[in-house]
ZAFI-591576 format. One record per residue (C-alpha): x, y, z; residue in three letters. Coordinates in pm, whole numbers, plus 32768, in hexadecimal, padded with zeros to 4 digits. Layout:
BEGIN
- X:Y:Z:ALA
...
***
This chain:
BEGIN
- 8CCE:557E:5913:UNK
- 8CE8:544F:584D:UNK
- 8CDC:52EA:58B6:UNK
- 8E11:5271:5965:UNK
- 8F0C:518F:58BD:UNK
- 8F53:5040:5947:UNK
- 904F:4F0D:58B6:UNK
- 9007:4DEA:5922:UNK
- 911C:4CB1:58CA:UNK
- 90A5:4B4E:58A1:UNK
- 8F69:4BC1:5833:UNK
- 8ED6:4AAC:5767:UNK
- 8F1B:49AD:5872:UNK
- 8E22:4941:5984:UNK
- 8E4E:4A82:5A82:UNK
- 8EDA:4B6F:5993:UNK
- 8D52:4B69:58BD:UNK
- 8CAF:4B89:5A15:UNK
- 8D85:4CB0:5A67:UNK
- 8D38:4D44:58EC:UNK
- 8BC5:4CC6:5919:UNK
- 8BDC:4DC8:5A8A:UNK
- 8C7B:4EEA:5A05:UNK
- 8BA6:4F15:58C8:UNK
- 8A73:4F23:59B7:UNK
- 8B2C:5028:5A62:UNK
- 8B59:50F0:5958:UNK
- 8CF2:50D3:5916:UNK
- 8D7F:50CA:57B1:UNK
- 8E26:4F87:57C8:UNK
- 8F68:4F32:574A:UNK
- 8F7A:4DA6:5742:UNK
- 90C7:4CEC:56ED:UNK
- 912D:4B93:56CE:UNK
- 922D:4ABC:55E1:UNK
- 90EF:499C:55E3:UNK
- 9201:484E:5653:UNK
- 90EA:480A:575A:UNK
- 9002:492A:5724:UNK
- 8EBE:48F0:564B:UNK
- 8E11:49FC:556F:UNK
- 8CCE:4978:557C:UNK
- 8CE7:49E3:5716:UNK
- 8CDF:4B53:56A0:UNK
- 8C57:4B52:5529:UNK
- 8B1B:4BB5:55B6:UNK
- 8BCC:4D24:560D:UNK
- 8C48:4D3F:54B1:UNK
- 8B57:4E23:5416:UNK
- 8B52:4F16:552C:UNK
- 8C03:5090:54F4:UNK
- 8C9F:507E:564A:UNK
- 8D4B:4F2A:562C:UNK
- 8E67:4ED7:557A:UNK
- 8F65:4DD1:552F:UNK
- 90C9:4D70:5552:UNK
- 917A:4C26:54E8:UNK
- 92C5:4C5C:559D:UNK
- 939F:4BA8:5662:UNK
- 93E3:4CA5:57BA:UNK
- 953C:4C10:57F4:UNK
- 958F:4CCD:56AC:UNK
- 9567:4E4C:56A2:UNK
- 943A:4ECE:5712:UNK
- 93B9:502B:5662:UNK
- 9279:50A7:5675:UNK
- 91FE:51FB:55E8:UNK
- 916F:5306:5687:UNK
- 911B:532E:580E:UNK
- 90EA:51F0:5902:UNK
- 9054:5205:5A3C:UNK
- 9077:5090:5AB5:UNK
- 911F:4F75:5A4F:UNK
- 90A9:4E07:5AC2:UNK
- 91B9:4D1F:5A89:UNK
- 9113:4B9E:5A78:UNK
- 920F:4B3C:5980:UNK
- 9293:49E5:59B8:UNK
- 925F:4841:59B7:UNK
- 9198:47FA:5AF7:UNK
- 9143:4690:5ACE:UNK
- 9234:454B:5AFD:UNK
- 9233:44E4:59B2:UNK
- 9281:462E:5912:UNK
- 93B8:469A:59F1:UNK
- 943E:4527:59F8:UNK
- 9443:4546:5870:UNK
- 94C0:46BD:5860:UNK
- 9581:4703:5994:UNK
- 965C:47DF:58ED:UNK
- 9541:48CE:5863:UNK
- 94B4:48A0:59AB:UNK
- 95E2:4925:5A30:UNK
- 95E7:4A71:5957:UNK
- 94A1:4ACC:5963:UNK
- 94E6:4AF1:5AE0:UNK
- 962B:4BA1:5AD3:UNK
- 9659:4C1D:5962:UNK
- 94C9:4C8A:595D:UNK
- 9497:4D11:5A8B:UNK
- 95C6:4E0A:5A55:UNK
- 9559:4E71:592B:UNK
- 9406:4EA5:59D4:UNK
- 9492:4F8F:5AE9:UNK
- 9539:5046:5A05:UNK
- 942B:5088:5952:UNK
- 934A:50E6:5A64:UNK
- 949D:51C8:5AE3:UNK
- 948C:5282:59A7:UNK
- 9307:52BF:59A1:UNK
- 92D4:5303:5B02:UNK
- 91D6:51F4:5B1F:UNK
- 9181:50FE:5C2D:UNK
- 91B7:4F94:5C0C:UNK
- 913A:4E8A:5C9A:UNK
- 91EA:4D10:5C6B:UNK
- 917E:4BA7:5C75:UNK
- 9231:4AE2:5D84:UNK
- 91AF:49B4:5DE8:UNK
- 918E:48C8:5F3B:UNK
- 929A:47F4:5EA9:UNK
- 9395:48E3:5F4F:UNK
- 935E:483E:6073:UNK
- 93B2:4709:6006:UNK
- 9373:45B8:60C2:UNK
- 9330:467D:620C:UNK
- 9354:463E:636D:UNK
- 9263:4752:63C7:UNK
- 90E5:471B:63AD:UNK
- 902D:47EA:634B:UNK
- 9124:48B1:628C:UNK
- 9174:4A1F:62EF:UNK
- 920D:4B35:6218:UNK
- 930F:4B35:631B:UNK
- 9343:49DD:62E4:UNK
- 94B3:49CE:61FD:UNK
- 9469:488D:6194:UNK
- 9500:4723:6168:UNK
- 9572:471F:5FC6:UNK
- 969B:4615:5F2D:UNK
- 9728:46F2:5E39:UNK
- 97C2:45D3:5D77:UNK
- 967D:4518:5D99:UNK
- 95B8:44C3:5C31:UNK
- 949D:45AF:5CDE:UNK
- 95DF:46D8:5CF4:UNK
- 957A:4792:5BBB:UNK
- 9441:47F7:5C21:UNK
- 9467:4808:5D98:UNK
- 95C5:48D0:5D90:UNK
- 9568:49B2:5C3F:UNK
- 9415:4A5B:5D1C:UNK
- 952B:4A77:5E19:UNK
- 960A:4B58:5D67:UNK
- 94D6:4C03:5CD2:UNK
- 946B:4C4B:5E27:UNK
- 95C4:4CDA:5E89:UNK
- 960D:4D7A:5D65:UNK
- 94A6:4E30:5D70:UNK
- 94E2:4EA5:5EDF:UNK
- 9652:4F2D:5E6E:UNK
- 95B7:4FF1:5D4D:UNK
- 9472:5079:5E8A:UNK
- 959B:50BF:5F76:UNK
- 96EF:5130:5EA2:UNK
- 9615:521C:5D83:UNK
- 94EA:525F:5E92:UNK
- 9400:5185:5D39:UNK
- 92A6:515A:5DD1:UNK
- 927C:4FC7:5DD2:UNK
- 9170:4EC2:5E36:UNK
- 91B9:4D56:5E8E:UNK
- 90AB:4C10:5E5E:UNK
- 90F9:4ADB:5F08:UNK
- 9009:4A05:5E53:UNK
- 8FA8:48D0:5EC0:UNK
- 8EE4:479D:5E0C:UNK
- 8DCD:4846:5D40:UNK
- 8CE0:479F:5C57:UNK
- 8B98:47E5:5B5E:UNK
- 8B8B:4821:5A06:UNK
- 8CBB:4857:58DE:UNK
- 8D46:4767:59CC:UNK
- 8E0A:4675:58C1:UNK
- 8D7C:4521:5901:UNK
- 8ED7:447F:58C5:UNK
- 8FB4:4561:5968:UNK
- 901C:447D:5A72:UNK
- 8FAD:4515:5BA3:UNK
- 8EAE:4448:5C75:UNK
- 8D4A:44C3:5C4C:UNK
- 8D73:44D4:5AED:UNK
- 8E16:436B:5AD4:UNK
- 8D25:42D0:5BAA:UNK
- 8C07:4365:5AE1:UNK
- 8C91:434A:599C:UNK
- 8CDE:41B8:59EC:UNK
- 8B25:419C:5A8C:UNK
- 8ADF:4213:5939:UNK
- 8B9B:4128:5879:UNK
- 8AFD:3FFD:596F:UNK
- 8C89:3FC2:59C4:UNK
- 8CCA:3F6B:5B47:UNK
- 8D2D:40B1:5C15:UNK
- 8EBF:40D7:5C7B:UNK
- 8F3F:412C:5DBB:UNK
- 90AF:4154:5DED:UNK
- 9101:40E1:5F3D:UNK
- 9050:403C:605E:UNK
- 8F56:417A:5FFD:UNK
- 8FA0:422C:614C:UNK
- 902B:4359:60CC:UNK
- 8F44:44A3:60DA:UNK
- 8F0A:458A:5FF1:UNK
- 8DDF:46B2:600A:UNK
- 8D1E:471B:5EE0:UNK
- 8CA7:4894:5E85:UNK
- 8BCD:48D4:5D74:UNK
- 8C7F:49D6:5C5A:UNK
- 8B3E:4AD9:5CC1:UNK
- 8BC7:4AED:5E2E:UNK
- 8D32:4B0E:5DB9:UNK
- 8CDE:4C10:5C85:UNK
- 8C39:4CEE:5DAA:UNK
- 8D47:4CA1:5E90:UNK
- 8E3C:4D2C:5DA4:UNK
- 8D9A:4E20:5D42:UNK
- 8D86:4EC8:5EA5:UNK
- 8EFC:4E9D:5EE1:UNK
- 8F59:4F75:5DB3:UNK
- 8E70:508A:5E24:UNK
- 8EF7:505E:5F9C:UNK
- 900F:5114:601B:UNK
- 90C9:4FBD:609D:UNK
- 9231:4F88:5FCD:UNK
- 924A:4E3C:60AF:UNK
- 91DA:4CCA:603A:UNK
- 90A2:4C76:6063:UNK
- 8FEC:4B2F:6062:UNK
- 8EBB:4AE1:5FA3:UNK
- 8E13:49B0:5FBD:UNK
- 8D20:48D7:6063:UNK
- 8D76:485E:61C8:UNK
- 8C76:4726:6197:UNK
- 8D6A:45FA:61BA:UNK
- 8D3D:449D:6116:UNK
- 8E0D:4361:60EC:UNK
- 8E3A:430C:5F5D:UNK
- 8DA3:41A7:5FD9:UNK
- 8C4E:424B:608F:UNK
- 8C6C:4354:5F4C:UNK
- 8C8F:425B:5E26:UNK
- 8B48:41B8:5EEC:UNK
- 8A82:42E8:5EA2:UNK
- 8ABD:42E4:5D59:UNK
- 8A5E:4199:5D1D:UNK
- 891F:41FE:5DEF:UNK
- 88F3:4343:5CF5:UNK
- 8935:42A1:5B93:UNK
- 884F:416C:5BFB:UNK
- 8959:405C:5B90:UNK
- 89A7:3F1F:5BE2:UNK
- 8B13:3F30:5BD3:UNK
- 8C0A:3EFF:5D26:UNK
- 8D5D:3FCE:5DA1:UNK
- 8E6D:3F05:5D3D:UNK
- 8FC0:3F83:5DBD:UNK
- 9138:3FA3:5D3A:UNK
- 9251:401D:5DD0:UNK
- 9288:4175:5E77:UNK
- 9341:4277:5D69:UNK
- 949E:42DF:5DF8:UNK
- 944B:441D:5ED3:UNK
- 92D3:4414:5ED4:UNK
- 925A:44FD:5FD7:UNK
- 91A4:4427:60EC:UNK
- 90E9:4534:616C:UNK
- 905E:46AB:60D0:UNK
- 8F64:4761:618F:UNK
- 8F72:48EC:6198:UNK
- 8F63:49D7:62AA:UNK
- 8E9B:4B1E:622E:UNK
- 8EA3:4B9F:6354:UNK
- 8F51:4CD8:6297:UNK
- 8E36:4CBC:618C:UNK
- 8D2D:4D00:626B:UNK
- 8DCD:4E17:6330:UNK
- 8E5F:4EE3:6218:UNK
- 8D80:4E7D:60F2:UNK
- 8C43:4E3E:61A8:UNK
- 8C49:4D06:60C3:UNK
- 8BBF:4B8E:610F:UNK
- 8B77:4A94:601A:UNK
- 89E9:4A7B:6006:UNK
- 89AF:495B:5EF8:UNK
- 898C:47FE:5FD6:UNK
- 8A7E:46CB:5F19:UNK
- 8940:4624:5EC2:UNK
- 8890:4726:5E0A:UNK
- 89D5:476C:5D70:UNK
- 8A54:4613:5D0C:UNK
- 88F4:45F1:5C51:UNK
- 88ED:4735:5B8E:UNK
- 8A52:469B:5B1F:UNK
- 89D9:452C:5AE6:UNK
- 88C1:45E3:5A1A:UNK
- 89EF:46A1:5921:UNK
- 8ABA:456A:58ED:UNK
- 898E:44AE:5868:UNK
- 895F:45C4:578A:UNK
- 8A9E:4596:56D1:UNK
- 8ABB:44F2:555A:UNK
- 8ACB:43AF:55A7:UNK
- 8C19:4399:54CD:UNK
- 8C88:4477:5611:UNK
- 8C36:43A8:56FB:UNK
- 8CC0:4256:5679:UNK
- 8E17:42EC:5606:UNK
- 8F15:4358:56EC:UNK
- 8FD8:4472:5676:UNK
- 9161:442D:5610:UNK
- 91D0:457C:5597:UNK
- 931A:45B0:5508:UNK
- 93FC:4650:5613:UNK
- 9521:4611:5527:UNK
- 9572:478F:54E9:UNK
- 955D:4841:561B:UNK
- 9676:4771:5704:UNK
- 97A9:483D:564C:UNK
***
């Protein structure tokens, strides 16, 4: 038999290499695919000269074909940061009903499994804590936030109406905040902003009064997380993440402990629909996947530290203003 065939979507952005990085080691060919507006090449040019990797530049909300047989499809497709879906909400949008269709049709017509990318943000600002797959969730549609939160909503439904109406073996990730390198230092999100802003000496921001929670997994955990749901025989959501709770205040302080500066948490005003709380129960995790996160935040948070400094310093100074000018039609 020859190696199985796997596609994996968004695969130049931060998860999408890891995932590439995990199934080469395994032994898959790997099919990678990505249009690039917030993917990077260098994540994956290190896979380039391999026989058993290839790659796409495509858009998934387009068409999707893909010669020959296809075992598994991971579809990771799609803006996950503030700044990106705030600037392309309607791309946002299509990659999460336009893509994901396409996807399931795809994996319809090769008989393969697929596995999608939803995301904690389904649950919205919730009034359950932690938060359980069972857990429907607390989401303003209309909300700036909306074209994120509501597109992994429909992908979620869709997916389970493709598992239930054609019988198409599916997998479902909750993920939750994950972190370590390929991270984009300017993407928005908070561990990379508050390291990104150590390393430029610039005071750390905290939106808010700094209450709200958020808890960190390191991509390792989450790459082997995911990678026992698609071998598991569970068609439900999942969550994956790290139950290990911080405020941003108490977590904005460790970073200035980590990075050594001298700089202090200023704060500005709460974004509309900012999740006070987000802390997952893997409860289901651990009884179906025999999966736990094993990487502690602090040995984490300084193998990270330790990639960011790496970066040309032209990287680390600039932050990034691509043009999103094309892709809201």
């Amino acid at each position: 038999m020859g190696r199985k065939r796997i596609l994996i979507t968004g695969a130049a952005g931060f998860l999408g290499s890891h995932l590439c990085d995990r199934f080469i080691k395994e032994d898959f060919h790997v099919i990678a695919m990505d249009n690039l507006i917030t993917g990077d090449l260098r994540n994956i040019e290190h896979l380039f000269h391999l026989e058993n990797f290839e790659f796409y530049n495509h858009d998934v909300s387009k068409f999707v074909h893909v010669p020959g047989e296809l075992d598994y499809i991971l579809h990771f497709a799609s803006p996950a940061s503030p700044i990106d879906y705030l600037k392309i909400p309607i791309q946002t949008l299509k990659v999460g009903s336009l893509g994901i269709h396409n996807l399931l049709g795809l994996a319809k017509d090769k008989k393969a499994r697929i596995l999608i990318a939803s995301t904690s943000e389904v649950y919205g600002d919730p009034n359950v804590n932690p938060q359980p797959e069972e857990y429907w969730g607390n989401v303003n549609p209309v909300g700036p936030r909306g074209v994120y939160d509501e597109a992994k909503r429909f992908q979620e439904a869709i997916t389970m109406a493709y598992h239930t109406f054609h019988g198409l073996e599916t997998r479902i990730v909750r993920i939750f905040n994950t972190y370590g390198p390929r991270m984009r230092l300017n993407d928005g999100r908070v561990l990379p902003a508050f390291i990104g802003q150590a390393i430029r000496g610039e005071d750390l921001t905290v939106f808010g009064d700094g209450s709200q929670t958020r808890s960190f997994c390191y991509v390792d955990d989450l790459i082997e997380g995911i990678y026992r749901l698609l071998f598991s025989d569970y068609a439900g959501p999942v969550n994956i993440g790290n139950p290990d709770e911080i405020t941003i205040r108490e977590f904005g302080e460790e970073i200035i402990k980590l990075t050594g500066t001298k700089q202090k948490l200023i704060t500005k005003p709460l974004p509309t629909d900012d999740p006070k709380q987000r802390r997952p129960d893997i409860t289901k995790a651990k009884e179906i996947l025999g999966w736990e996160p094993k990487v502690s935040r602090a040995e984490g948070l300084k193998i990270t530290y330790e990639y960011f400094k790496s970066l040309p310093q032209d990287l680390i100074e600039k932050i990034e203003h691509k043009d999103f000018s094309s892709y809201n039609k």
